[in-house]
C-alpha positions as CSV (number, residue, x, y, z in Angstrom):
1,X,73.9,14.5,-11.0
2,X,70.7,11.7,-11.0
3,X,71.7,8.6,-12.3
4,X,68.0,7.4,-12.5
5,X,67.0,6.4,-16.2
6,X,63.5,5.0,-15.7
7,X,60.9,5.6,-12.9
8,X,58.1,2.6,-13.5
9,X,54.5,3.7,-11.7
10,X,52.0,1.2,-11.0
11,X,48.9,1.7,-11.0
12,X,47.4,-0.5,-7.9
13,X,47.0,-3.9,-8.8
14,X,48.5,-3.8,-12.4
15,X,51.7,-4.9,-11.5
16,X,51.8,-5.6,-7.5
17,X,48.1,-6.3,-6.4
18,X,48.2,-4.1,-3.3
19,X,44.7,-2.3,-4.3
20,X,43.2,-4.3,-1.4
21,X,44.7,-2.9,0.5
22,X,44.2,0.9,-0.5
23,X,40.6,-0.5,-0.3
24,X,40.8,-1.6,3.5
25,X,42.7,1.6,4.3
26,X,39.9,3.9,2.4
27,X,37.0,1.7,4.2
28,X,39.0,2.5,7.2
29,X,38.6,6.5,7.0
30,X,34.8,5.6,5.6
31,X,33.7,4.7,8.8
32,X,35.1,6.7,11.1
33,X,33.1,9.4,9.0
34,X,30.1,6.9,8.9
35,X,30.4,6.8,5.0
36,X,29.6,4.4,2.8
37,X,32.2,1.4,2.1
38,X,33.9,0.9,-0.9
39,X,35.1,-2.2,-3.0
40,X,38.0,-3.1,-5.3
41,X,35.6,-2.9,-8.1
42,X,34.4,0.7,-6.6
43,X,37.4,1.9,-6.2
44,X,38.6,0.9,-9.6
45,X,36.0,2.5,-10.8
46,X,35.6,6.3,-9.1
47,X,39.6,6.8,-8.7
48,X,40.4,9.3,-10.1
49,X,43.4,12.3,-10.2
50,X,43.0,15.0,-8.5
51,X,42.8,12.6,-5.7
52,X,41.2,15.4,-3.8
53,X,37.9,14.5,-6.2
54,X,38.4,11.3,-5.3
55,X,38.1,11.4,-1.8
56,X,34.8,14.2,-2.7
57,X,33.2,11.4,-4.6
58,X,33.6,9.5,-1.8
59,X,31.5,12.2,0.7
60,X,34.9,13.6,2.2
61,X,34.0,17.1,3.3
62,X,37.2,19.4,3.4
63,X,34.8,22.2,4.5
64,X,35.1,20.5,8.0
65,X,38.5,18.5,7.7
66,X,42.2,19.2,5.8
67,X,42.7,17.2,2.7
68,X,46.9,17.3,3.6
69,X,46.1,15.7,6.8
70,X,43.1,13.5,5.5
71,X,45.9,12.0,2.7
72,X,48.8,12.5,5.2
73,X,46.8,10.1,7.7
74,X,46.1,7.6,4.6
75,X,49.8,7.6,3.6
76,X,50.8,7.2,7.4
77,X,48.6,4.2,7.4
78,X,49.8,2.4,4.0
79,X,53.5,3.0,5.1
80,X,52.9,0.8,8.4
């Protein structure tokens, strides 16, 4: 049996301010597509659930790439 009583999500920055860093991780993948760079302020503002929109806002083409492997690699990249 689970003993857990209470799962707390954050949302990034509301309680640990780590949405920098989602933010340099997301410009990372940007480029290497030669997109167009985000900001906090950006990001804040076109996140959105399913993340898959998200990352189409943000001109990610999953016509030519995987979205598992796109958010795989981001995950990958946050966990380092």
């Amino acid at each position: 049996m689970n003993n857990i009583k209470h799962v707390f999500w954050d949302w990034n920055g509301t309680l640990v301010n780590d949405a920098w860093l989602f933010v340099e991780i997301m410009n990372v993948e940007l480029k290497k597509r030669n997109l167009k760079l985000i900001n906090e302020s950006e990001y804040r503002r076109s996140f959105r659930f399913p993340v898959k929109k998200y990352y189409e806002n943000l001109g990610f083409n999953f016509h030519l790439e995987d979205f598992e492997k796109v958010g795989d690699d981001f995950i990958k990249k946050f966990s380092e």
